[in-house]
C-alpha beads as a LAMMPS data file, in Angstrom:
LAMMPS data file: protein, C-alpha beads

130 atoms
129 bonds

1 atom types
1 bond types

-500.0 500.0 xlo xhi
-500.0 500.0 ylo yhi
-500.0 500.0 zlo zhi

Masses

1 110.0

Atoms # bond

1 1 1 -283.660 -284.493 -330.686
2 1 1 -283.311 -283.775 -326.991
3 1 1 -282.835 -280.519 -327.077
4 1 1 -285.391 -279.859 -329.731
5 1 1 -287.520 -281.397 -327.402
6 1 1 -286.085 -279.382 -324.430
7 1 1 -286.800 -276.246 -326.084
8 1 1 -290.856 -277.467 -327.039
9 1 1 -290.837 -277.919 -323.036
10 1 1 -289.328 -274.350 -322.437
11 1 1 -291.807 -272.765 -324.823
12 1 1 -295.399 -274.453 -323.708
13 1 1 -293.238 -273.645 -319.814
14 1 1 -293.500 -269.786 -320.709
15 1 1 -296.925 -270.095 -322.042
16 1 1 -298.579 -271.645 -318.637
17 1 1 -296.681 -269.563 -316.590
18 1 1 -297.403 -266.616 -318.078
19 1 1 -301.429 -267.397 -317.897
20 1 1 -301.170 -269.300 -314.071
21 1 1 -298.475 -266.906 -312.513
22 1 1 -297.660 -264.234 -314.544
23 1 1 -300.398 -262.244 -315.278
24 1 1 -301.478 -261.222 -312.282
25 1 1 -298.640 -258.146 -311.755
26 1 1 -298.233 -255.470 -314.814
27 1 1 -294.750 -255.339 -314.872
28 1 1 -294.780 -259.065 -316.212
29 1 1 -297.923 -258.610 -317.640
30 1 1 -298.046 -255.825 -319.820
31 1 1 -294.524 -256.915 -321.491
32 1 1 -294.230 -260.964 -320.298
33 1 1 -290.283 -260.480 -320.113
34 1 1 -290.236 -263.915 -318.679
35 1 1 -292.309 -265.932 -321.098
36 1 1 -289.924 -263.601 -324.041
37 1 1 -286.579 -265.006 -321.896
38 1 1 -287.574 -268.399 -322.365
39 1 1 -288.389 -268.691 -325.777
40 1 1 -285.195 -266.648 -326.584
41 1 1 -283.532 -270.012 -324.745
42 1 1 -286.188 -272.426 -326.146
43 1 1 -285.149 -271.157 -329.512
44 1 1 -281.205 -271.463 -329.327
45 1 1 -281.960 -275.104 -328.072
46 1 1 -284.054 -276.317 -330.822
47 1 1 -281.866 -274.609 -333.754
48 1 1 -279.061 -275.929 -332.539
49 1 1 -280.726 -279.245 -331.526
50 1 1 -282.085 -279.334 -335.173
51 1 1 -278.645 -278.224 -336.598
52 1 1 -276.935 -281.311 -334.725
53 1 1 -279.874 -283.972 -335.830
54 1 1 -278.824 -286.852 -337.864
55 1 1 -282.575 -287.107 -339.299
56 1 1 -284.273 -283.597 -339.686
57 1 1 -288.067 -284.899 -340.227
58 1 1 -289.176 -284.571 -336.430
59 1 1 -286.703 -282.351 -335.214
60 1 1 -287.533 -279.741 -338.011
61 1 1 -291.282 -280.251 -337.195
62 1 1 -291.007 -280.118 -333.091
63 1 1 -288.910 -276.455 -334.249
64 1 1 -291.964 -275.340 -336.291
65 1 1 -294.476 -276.293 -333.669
66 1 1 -292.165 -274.388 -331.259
67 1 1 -291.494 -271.283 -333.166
68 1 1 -295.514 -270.967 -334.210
69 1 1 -296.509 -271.177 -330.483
70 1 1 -293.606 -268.403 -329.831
71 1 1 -295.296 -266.241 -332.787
72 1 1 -299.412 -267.068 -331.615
73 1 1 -298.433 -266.181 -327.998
74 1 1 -296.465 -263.103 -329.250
75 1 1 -299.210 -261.937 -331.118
76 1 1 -301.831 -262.802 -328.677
77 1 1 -300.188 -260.537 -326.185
78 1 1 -299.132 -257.420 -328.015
79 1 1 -301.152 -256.984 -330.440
80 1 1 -304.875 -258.757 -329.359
81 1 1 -304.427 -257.465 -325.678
82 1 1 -304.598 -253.579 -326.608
83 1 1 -308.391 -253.291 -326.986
84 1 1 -309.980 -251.931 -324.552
85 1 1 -313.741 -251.730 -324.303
86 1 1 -315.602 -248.673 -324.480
87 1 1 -315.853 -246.902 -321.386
88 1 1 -319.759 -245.978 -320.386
89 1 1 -319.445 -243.109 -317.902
90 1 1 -316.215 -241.072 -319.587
91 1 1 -316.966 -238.096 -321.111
92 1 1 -317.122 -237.212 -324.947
93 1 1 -313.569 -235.945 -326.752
94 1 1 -313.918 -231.836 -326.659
95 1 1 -316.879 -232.175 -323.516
96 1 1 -315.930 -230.455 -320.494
97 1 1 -314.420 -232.550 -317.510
98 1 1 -316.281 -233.678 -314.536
99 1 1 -315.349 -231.328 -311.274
100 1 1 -313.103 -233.475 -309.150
101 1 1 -310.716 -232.900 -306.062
102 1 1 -307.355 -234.392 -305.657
103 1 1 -304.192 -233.462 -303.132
104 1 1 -301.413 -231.303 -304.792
105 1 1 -297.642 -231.729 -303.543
106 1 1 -298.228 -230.342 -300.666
107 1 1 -300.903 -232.304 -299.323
108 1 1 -303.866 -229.182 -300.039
109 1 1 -307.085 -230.019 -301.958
110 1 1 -307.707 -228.569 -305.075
111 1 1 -310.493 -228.730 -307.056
112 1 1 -310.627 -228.775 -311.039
113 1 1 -313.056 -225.901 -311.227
114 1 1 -310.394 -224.201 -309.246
115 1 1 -307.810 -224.107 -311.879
116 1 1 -309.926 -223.599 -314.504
117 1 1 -311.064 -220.354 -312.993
118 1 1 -307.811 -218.648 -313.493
119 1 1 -306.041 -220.458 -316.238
120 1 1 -306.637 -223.488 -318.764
121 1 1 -306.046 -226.413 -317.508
122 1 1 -304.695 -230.010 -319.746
123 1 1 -306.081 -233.288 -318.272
124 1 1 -303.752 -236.060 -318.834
125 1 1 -305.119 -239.904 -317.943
126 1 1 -302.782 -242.879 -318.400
127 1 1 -303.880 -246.670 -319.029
128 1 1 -302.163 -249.372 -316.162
129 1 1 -300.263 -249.077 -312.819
130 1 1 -297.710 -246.627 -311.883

Bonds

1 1 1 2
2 1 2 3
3 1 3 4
4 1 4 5
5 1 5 6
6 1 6 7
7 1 7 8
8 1 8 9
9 1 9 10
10 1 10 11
11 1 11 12
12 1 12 13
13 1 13 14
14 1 14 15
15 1 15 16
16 1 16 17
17 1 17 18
18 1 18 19
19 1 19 20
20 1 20 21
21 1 21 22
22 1 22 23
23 1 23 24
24 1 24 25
25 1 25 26
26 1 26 27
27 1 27 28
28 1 28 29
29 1 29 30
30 1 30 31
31 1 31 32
32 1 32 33
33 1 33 34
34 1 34 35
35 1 35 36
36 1 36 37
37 1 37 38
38 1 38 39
39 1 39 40
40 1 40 41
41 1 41 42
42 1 42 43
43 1 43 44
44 1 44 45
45 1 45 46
46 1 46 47
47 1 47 48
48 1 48 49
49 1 49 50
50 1 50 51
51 1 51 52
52 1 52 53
53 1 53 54
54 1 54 55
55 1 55 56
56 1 56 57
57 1 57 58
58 1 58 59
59 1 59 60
60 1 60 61
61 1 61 62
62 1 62 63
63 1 63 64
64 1 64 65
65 1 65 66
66 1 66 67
67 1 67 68
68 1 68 69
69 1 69 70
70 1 70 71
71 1 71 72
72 1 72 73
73 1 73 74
74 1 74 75
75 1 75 76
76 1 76 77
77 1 77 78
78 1 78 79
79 1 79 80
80 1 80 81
81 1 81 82
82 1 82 83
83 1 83 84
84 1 84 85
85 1 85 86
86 1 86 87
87 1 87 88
88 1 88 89
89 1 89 90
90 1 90 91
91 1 91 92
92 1 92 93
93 1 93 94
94 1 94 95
95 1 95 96
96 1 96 97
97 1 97 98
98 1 98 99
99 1 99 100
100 1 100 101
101 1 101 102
102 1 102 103
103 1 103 104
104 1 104 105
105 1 105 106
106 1 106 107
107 1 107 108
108 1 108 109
109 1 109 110
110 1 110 111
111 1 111 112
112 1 112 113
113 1 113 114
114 1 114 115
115 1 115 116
116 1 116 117
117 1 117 118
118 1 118 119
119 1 119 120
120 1 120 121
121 1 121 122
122 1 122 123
123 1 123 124
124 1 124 125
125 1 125 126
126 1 126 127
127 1 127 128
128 1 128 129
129 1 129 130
């Protein structure tokens, strides 16, 4: 029952320090690698803690507590996470780009309208933190 137990502990650990620490940088908090480590460890624990249990009542209902807070915090991250609200200012699909300027590799300006004058041009914007 201990290490049923043990594993509970390592599974509601991931959980809070995923939402008090975690979150804050993208690397841990668009995949939460750590909170996913732990419950790999949590889980070992408490099948093999339930395996090893002379009475399986509490230890096979600490196990199902476990694995359905490993599955709602899963779930909660991957899949309810994704949607993003609607943007106000962005323009339409197919509507032509606002002119902007950024630096090219070598450090000169250039402006959208720029490279639209002489070729097409295809506008790529990624989501997060590079």
């Amino acid at each position: 029952m201990k290490r049923v137990l043990l594993g509970l502990f390592l599974v509601l650990l991931g959980i809070v320090t995923y939402a008090a620490l975690f979150v804050r940088w993208p690397v841990t908090r668009d995949v939460p690698w750590t909170a996913f480590a732990l419950f790999v460890i949590a889980l070992v624990l408490m099948i093999g803690g339930l395996r090893n249990a002379p009475r399986k009542v509490w230890p096979s209902i600490v196990t199902a507590i476990g694995v359905a807070l490993m599955a709602f915090f899963t779930v909660g991250v991957t899949v309810f996470t994704r949607n993003l609200p609607a943007s106000q200012g962005s323009p339409a699909i197919g509507a032509k780009a606002p002119d902007f300027t950024l630096p090219d590799t070598n450090h000169k300006s250039v402006t959208l309208s720029q490279l639209t004058a002489s070729s097409n041009v295809l506008l790529i914007f990624y989501r997060g933190y590079w």
